[in-house]
Backbone as numpy.savetxt, mean C-alpha at the origin, in Angstrom:
# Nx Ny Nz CAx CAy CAz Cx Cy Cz
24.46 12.62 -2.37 24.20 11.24 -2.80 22.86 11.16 -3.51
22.82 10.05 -4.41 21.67 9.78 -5.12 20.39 8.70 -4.50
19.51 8.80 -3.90 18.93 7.50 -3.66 17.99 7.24 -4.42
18.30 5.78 -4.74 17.70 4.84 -5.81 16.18 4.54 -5.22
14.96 4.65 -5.47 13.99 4.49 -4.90 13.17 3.86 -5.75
12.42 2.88 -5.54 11.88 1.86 -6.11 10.19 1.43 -5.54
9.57 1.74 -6.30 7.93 1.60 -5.38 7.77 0.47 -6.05
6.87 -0.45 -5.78 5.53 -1.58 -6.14 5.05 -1.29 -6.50
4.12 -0.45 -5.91 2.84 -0.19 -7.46 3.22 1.48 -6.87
2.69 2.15 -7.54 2.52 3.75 -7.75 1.01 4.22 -8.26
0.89 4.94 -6.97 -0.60 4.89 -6.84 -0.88 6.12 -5.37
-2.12 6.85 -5.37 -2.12 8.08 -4.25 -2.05 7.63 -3.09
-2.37 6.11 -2.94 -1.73 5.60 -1.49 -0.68 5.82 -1.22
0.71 6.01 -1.79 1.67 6.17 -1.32 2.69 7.38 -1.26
1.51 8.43 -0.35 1.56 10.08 -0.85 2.75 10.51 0.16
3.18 9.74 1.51 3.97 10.37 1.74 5.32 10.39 1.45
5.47 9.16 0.20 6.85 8.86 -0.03 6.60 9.55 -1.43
5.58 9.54 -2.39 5.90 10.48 -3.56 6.02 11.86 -3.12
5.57 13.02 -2.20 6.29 13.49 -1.40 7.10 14.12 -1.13
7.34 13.21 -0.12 9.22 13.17 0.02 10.02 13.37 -1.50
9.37 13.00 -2.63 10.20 13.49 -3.67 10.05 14.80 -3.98
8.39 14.88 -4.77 7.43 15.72 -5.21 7.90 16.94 -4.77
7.89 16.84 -2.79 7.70 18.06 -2.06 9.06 18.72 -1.81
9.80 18.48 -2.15 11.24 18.98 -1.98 11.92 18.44 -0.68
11.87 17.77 0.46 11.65 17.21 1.13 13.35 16.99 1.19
13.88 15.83 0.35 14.94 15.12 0.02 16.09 16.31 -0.61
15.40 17.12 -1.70 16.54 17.84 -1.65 17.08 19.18 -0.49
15.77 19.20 0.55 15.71 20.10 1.85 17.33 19.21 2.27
17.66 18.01 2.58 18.68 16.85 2.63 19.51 16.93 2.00
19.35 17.95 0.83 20.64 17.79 0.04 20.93 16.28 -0.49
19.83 15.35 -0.88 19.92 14.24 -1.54 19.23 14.26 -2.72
19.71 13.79 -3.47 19.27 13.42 -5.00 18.49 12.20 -5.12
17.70 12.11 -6.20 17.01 10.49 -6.40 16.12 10.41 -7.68
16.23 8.62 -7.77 15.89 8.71 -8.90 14.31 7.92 -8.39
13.61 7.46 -8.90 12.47 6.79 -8.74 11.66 6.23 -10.05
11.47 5.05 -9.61 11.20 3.60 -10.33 10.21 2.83 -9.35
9.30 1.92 -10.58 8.28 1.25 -10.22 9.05 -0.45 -10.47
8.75 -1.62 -9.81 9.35 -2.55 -9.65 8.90 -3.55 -11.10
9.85 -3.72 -11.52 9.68 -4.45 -13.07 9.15 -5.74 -13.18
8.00 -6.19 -13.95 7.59 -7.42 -13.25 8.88 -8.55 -13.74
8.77 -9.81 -12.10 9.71 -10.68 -11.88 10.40 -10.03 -10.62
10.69 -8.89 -10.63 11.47 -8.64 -9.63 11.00 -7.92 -8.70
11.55 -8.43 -7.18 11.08 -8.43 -5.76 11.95 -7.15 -5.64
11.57 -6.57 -4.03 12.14 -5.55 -3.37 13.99 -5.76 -2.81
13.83 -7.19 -1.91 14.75 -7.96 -2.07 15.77 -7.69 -2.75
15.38 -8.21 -4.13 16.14 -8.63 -5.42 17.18 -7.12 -5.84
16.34 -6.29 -5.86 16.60 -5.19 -6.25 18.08 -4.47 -4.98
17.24 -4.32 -3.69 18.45 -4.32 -2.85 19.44 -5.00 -2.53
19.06 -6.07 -2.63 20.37 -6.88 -2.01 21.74 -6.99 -3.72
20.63 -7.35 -4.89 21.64 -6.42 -6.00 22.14 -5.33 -5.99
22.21 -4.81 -5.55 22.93 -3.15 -5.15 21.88 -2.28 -6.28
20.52 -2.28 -6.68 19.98 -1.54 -7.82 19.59 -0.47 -7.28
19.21 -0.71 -5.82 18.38 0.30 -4.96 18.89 1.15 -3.57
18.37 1.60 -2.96 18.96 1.98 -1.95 17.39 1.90 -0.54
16.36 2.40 -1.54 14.94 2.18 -0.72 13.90 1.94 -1.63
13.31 1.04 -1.15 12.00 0.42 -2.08 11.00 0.18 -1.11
10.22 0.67 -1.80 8.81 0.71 -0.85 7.34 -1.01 -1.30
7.96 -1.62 0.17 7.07 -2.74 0.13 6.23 -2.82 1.27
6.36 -4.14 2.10 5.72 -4.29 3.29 6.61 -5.09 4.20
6.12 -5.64 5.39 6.90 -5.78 6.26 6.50 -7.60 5.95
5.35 -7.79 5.40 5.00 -9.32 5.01 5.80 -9.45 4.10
6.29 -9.15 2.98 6.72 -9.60 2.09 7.33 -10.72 1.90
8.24 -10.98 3.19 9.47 -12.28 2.95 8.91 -13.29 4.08
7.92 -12.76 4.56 7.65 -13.85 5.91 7.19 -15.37 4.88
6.57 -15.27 4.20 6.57 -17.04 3.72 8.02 -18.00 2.86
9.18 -16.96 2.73 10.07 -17.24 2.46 11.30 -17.66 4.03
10.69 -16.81 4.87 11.18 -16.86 6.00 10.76 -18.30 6.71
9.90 -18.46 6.62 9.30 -20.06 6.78 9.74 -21.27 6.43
10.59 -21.02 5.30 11.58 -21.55 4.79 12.86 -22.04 5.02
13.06 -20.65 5.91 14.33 -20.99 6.40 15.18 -20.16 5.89
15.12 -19.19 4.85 16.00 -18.59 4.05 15.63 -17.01 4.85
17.25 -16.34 5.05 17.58 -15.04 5.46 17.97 -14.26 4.56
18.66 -13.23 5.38 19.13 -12.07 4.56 18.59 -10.91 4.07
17.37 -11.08 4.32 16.46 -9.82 3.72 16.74 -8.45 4.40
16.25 -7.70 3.35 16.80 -6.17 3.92 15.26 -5.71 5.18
15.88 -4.63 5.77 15.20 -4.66 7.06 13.80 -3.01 6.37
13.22 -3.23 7.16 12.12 -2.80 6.94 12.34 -1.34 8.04
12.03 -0.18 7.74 12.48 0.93 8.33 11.95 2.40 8.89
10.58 1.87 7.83 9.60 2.77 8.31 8.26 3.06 7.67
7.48 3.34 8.29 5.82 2.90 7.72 5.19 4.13 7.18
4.58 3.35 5.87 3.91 4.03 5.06 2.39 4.51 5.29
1.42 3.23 5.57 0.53 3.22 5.78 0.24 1.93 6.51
-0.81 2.75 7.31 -1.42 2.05 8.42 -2.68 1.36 8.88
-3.51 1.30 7.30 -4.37 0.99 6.63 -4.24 0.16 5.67
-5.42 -0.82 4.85 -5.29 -1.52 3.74 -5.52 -0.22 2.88
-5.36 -0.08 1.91 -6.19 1.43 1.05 -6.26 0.85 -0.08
-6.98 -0.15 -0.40 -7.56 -0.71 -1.00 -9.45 -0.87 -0.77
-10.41 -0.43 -2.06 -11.47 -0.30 -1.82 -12.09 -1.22 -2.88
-13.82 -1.70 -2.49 -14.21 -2.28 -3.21 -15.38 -1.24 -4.22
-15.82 -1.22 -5.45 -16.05 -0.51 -6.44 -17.39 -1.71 -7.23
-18.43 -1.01 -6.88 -19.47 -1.85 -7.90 -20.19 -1.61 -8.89
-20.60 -2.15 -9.36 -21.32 -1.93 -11.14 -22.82 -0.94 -10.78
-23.26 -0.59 -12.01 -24.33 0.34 -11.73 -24.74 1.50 -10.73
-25.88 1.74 -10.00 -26.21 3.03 -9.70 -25.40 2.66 -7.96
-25.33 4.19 -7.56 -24.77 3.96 -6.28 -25.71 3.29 -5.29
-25.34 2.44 -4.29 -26.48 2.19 -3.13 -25.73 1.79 -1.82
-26.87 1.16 -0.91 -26.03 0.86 0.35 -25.35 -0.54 0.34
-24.51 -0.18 0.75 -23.53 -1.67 0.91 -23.65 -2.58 2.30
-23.57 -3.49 2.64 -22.95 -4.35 3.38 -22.05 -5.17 3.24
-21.15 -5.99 3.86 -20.12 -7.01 3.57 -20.96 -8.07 2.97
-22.04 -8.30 3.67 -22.47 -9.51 3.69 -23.30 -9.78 1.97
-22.76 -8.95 1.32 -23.66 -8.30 0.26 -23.24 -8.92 -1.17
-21.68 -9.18 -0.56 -20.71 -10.08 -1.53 -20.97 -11.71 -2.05
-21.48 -12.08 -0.57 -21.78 -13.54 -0.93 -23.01 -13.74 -2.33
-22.78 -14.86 -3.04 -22.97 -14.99 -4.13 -23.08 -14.15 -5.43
-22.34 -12.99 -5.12 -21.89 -11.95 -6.36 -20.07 -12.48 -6.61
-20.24 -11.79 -8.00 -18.97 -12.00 -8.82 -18.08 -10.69 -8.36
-16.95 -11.03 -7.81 -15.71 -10.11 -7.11 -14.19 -10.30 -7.99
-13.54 -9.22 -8.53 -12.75 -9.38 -8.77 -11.82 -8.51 -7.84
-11.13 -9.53 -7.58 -10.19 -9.00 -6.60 -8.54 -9.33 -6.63
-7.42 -8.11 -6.40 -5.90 -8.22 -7.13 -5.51 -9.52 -6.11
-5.00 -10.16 -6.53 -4.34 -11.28 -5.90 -3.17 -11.17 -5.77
-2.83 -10.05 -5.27 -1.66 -9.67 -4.67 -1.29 -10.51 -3.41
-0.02 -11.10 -2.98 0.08 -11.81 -1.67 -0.71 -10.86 -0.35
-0.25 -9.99 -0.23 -0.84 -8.88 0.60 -2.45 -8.58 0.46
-2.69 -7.67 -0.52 -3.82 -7.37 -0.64 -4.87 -8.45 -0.73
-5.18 -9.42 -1.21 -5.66 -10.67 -1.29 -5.84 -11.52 0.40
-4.72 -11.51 0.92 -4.90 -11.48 2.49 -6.09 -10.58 3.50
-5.36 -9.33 3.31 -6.50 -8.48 3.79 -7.73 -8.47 3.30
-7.84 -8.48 2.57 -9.66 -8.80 1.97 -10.16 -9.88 2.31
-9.55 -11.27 3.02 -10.12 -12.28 3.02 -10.60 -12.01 4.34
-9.51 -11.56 5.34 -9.66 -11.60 6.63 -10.85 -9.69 7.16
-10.50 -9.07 5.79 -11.58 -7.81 6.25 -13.17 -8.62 6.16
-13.50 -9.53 5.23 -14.46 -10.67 4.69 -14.88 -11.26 6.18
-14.00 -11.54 6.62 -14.23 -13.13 7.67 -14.51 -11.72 9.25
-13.80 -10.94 9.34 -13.64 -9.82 10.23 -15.53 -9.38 10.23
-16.12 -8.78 9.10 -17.06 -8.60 8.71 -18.21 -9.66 8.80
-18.13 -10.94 8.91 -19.46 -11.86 8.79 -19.52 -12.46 7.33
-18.60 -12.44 6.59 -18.53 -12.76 5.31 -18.17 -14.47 5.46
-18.59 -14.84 4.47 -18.69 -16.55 4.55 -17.79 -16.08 2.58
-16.45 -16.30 2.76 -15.60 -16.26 1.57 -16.18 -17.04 0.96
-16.08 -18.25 0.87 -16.64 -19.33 0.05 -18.05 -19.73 -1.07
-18.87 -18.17 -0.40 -19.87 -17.99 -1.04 -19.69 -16.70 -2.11
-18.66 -16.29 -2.34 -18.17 -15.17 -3.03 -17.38 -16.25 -4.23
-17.91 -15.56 -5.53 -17.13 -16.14 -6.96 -15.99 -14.93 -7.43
-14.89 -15.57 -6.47 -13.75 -14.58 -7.01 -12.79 -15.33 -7.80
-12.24 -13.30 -8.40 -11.89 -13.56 -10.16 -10.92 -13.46 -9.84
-9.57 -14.36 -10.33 -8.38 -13.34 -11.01 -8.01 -12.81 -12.07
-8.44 -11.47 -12.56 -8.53 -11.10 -14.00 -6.79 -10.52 -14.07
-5.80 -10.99 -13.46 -4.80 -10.48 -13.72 -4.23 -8.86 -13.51
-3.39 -8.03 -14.52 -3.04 -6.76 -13.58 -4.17 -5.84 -13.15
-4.32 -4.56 -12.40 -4.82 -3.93 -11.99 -5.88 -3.46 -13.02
-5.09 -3.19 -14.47 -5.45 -2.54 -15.37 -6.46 -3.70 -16.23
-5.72 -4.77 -16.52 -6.81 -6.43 -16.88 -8.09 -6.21 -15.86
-7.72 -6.30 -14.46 -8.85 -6.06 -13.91 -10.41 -5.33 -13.82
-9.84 -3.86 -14.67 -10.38 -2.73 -14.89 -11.20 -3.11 -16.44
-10.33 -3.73 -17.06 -11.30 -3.72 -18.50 -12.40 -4.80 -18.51
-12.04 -6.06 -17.55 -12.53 -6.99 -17.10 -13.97 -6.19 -16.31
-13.67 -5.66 -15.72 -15.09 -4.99 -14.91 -15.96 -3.70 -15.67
-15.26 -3.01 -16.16 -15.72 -2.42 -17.12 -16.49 -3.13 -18.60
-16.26 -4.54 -18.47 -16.92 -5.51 -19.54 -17.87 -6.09 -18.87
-18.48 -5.95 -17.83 -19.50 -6.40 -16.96 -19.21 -7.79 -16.15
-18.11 -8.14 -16.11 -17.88 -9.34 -15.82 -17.77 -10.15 -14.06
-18.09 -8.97 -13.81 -17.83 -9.33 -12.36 -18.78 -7.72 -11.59
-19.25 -7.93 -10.38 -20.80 -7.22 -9.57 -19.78 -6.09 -9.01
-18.28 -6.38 -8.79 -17.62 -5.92 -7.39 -16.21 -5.83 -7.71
-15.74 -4.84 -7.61 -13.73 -4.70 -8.30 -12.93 -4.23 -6.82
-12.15 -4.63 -6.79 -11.05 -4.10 -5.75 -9.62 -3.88 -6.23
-9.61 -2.40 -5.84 -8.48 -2.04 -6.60 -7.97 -0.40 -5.12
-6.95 -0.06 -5.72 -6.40 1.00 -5.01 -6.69 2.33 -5.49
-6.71 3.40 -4.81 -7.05 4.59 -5.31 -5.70 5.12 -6.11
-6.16 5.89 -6.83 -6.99 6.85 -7.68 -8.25 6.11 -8.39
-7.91 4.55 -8.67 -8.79 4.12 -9.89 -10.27 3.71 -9.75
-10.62 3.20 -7.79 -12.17 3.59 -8.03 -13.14 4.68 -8.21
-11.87 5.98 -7.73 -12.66 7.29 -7.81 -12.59 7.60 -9.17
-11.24 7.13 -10.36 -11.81 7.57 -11.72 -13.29 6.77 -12.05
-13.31 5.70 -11.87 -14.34 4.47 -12.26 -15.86 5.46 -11.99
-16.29 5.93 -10.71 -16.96 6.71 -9.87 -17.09 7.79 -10.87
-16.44 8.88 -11.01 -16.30 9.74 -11.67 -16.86 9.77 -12.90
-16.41 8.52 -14.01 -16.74 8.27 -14.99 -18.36 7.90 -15.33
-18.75 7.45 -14.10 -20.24 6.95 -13.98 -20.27 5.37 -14.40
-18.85 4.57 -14.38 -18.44 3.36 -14.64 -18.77 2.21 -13.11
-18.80 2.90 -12.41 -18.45 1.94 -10.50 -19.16 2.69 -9.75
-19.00 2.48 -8.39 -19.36 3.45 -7.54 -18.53 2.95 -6.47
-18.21 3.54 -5.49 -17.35 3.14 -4.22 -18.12 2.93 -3.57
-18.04 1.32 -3.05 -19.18 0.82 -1.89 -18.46 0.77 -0.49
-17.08 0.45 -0.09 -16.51 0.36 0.90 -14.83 0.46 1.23
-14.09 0.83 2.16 -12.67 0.85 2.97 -12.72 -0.45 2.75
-11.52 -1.07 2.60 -11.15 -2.36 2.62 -10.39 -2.18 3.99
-10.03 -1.21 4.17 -8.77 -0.45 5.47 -9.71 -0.02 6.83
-10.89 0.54 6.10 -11.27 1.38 7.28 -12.72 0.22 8.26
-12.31 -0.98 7.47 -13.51 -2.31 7.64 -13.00 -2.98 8.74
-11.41 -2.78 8.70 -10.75 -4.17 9.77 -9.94 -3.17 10.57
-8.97 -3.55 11.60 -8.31 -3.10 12.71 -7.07 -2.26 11.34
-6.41 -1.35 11.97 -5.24 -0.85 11.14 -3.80 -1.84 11.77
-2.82 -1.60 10.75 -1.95 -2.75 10.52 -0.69 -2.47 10.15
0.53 -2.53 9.95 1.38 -2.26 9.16 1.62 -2.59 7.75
0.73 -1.76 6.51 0.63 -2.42 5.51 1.44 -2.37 4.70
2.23 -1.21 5.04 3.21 -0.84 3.84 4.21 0.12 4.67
5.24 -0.16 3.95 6.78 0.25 4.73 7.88 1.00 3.62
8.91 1.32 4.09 10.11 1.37 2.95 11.33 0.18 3.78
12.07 -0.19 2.59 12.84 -1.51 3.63 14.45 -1.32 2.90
15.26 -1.29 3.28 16.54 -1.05 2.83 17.88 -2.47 3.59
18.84 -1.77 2.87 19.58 -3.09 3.12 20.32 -3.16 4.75
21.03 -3.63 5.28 21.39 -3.32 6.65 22.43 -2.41 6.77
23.41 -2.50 5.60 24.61 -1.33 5.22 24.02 -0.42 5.17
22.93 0.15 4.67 22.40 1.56 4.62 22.06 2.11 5.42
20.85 0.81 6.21 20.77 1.44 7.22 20.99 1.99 8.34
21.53 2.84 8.73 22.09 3.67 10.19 23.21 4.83 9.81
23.19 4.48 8.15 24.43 5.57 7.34 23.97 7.11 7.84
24.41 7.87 7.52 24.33 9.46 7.11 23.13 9.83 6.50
23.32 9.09 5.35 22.20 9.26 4.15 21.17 8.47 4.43
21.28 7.83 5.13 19.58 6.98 5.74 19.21 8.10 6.71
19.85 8.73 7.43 19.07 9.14 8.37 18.49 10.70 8.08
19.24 11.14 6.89 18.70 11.89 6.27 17.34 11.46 5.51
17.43 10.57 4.63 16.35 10.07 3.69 14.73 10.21 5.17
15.96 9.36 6.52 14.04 8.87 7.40 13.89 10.78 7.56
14.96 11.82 7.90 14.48 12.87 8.32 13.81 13.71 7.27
13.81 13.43 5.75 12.95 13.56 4.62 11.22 13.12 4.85
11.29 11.93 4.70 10.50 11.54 4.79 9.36 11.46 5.74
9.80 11.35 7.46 8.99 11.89 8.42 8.31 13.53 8.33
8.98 14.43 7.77 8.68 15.56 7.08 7.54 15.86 6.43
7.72 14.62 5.32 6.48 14.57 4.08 5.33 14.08 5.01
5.92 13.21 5.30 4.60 12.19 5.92 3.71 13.28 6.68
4.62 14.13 7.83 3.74 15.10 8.56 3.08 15.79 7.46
3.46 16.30 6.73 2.95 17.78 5.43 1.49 16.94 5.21
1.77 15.77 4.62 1.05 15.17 3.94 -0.23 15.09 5.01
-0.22 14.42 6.54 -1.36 14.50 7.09 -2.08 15.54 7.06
-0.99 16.71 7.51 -1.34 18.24 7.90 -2.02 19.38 6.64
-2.38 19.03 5.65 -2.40 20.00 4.62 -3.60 19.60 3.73
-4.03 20.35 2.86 -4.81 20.13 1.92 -4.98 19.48 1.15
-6.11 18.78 1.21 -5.70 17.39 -0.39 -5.26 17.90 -1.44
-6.34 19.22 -1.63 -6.12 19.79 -3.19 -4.20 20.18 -3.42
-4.13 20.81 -1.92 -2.57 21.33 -2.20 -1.55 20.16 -2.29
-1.42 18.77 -2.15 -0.94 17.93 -2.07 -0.99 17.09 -3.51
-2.21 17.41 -3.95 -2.80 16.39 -5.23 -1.99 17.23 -6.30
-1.55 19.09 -6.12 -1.15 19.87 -6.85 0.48 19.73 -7.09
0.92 19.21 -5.61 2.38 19.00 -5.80 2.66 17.64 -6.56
1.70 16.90 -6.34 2.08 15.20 -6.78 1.74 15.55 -8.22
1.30 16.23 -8.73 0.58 16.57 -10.30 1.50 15.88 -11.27
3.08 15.88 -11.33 4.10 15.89 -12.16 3.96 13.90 -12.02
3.55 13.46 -11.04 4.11 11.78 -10.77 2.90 11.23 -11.37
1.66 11.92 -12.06 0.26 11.48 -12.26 -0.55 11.89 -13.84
0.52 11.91 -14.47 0.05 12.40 -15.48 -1.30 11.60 -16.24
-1.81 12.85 -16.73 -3.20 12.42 -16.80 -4.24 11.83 -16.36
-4.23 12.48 -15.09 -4.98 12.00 -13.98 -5.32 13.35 -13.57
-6.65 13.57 -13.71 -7.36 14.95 -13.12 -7.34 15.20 -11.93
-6.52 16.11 -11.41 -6.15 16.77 -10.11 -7.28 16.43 -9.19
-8.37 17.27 -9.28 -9.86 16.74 -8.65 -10.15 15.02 -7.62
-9.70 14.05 -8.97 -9.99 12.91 -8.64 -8.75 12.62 -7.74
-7.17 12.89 -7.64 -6.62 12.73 -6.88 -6.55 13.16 -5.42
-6.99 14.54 -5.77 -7.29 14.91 -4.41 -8.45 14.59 -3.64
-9.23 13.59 -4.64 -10.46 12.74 -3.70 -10.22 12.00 -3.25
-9.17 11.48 -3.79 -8.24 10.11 -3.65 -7.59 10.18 -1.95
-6.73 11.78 -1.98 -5.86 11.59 -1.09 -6.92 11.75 -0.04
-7.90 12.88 0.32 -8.49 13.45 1.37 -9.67 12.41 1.71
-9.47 10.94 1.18 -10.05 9.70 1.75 -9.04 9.35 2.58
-7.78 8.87 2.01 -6.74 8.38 2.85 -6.83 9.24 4.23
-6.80 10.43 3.91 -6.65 10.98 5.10 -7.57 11.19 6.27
-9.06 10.97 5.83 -10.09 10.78 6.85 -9.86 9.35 7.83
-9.54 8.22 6.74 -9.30 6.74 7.42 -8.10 7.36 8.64
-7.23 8.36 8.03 -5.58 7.98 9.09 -5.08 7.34 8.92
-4.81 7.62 7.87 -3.92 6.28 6.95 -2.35 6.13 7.19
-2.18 8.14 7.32 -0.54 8.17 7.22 -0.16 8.71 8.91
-1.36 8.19 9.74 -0.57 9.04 10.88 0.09 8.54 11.85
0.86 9.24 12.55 2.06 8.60 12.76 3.18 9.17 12.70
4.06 8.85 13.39 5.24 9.11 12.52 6.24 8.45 11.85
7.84 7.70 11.44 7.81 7.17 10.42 8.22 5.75 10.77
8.26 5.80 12.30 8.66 4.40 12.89 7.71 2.96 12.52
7.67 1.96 12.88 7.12 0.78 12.83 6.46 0.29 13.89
5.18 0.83 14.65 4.57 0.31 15.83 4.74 -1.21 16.07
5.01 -1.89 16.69 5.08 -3.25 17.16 3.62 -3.79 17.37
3.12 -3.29 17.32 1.01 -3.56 17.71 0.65 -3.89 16.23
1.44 -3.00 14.95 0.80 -2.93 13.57 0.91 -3.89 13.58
2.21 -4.04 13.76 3.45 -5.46 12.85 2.67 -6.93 13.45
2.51 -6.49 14.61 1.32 -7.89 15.48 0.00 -8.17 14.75
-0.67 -7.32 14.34 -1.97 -7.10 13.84 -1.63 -7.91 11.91
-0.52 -7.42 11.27 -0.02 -7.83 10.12 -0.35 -9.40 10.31
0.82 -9.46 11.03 0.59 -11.14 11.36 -0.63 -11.93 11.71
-1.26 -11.30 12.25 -2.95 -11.83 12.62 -3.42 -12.02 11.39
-3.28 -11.35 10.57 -3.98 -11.33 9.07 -3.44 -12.32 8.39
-2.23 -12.64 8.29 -1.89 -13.37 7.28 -1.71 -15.00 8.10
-1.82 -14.86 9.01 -2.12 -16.33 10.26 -3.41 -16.70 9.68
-4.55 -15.88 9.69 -6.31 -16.41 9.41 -6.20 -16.64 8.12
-5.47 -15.93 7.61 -5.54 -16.41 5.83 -4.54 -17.67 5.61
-3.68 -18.03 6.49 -2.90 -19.12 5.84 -2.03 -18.96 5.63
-1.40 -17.61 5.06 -0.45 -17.55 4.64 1.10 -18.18 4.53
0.99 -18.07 6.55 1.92 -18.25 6.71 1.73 -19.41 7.69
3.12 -19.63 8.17 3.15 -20.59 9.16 3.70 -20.72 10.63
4.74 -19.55 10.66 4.77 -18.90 11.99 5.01 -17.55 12.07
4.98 -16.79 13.27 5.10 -15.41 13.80 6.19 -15.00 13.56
6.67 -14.74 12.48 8.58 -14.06 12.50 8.45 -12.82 13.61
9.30 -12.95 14.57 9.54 -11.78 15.33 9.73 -10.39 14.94
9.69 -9.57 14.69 9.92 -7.76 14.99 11.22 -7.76 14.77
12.18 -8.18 15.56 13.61 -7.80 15.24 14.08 -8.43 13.92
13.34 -9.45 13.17 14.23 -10.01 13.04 13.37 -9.56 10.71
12.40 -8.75 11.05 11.90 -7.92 10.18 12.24 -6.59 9.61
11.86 -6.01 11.24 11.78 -4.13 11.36 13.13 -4.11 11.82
13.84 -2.82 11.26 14.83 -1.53 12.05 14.20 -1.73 13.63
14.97 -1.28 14.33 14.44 -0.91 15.97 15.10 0.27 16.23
14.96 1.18 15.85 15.82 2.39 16.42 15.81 2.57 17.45
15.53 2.18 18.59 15.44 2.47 19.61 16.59 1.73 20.47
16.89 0.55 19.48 17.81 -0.42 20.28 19.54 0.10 19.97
């Protein structure tokens, strides 16, 4: 079988599911696949419940303010990516010491992603940060963001790795802080599939792929990892990825194995409760797979 795999953004945070491709992993499974980044307009959702996909890699928040709503059906969430925000903040000029508290009345551009945008408010408020005294930007995509800060326009960028360590590298930023390694760890990111799939043949192959990678991936060398992912990163200097990954991996980003702790998924919700997001606690079952049940 072929599985249709579909990421959000694509980026060295999400090393144990590129991986699972990269590393041979899936065809160890005797499964095939194709892999795709999510087209803007269209949700994880959208994609599965259209029959486009088979696994797409989101979060376990994704549908909770739709869920608030009242509206079901969403595909179930199946196993965790990362257990961290891995998102960092990146500032202008020479390197120095940081504090949180360092933000208030500097210019921050930060992705206003539903997710990511959450966690930063509450890593902010977690930290002693008074949000309100922070002038944050929305300069639009990741990449708007980047030319936007690279034009001096803002003290402070938040973005995902690889791109503060190119910024760093370049002598453009410097990495001042974990956005992940600032607040409690969480369930930030998952793969989520439809309910037909899940418990098939080929799902349980795909999770026995993937728990695989995920281990390799804790267990091994950045450099040797940054070498297999080489083909998903073009033009991206090996070096900087493997600075990329062997951060993730000091935080413990991917450890674990590929289930959904019930403590993350609690902690998720804490975050997006202080931020507003949402408006009540969607339960665990009614989100995550339970393999256990």
């Amino acid at each position: 079988m072929t599985i249709r795999i579909i990421a959000s953004r694509h980026t060295a945070f999400y090393s144990p599911l590129i991986s699972t491709m990269a590393g041979g992993f899936l065809e160890k499974q005797s499964l095939n696949y194709t892999y795709a980044t999510l087209a803007p307009g269209e949700t994880a959702a959208g994609m599965i419940l259209g029959g486009r996909a088979e696994v797409v890699q989101s979060a376990p928040s994704t549908n909770w303010a739709k869920m608030d709503k009242g509206e079901t059906g969403f595909p179930l969430h199946f196993a965790l990516i990362n257990r961290r925000d891995g998102f960092f903040l990146a500032g202008q000029g020479k390197a120095g010491a940081f504090t949180w508290k360092d933000l208030e009345g500097k210019r921050l551009i930060a992705d206003h992603g539903s997710q990511p945008l959450a966690m930063l408010k509450y890593a902010a408020h977690y930290n002693g940060v008074d949000w309100e005294k922070i002038d944050v930007i929305n300069a639009g995509s990741p990449e708007q963001m980047i030319a936007a800060f690279r034009a001096g326009k803002a003290d402070f960028i938040h973005l995902q790795a690889p791109a503060p360590q190119l910024l760093e590298q370049e002598g453009a930023g410097w990495i001042a802080v974990s956005v992940g390694e600032s607040m409690p760890p969480n369930a930030f990111s998952s793969l989520c599939a439809s309910r037909e799939f899940i418990g098939s043949a080929e799902h349980r192959a795909f999770v026995t792929a993937f728990a695989e990678a995920k281990a390799w991936v804790c267990a091994s060398q950045a450099e040797e990892i940054a070498a297999t992912q080489a083909s998903f990163f073009p033009g991206i200097d090996e070096r900087v990825l493997a600075s990329a990954i062997a951060r993730y991996q000091r935080m413990g980003n991917w450890d674990g194995g590929p289930e959904i702790p019930r403590d993350l998924y609690e902690q998720s919700l804490n975050v997006f409760e202080y931020s507003g997001a949402i408006k009540q606690r969607q339960p665990y079952g009614a989100v995550c797979y339970d393999a256990s049940s």
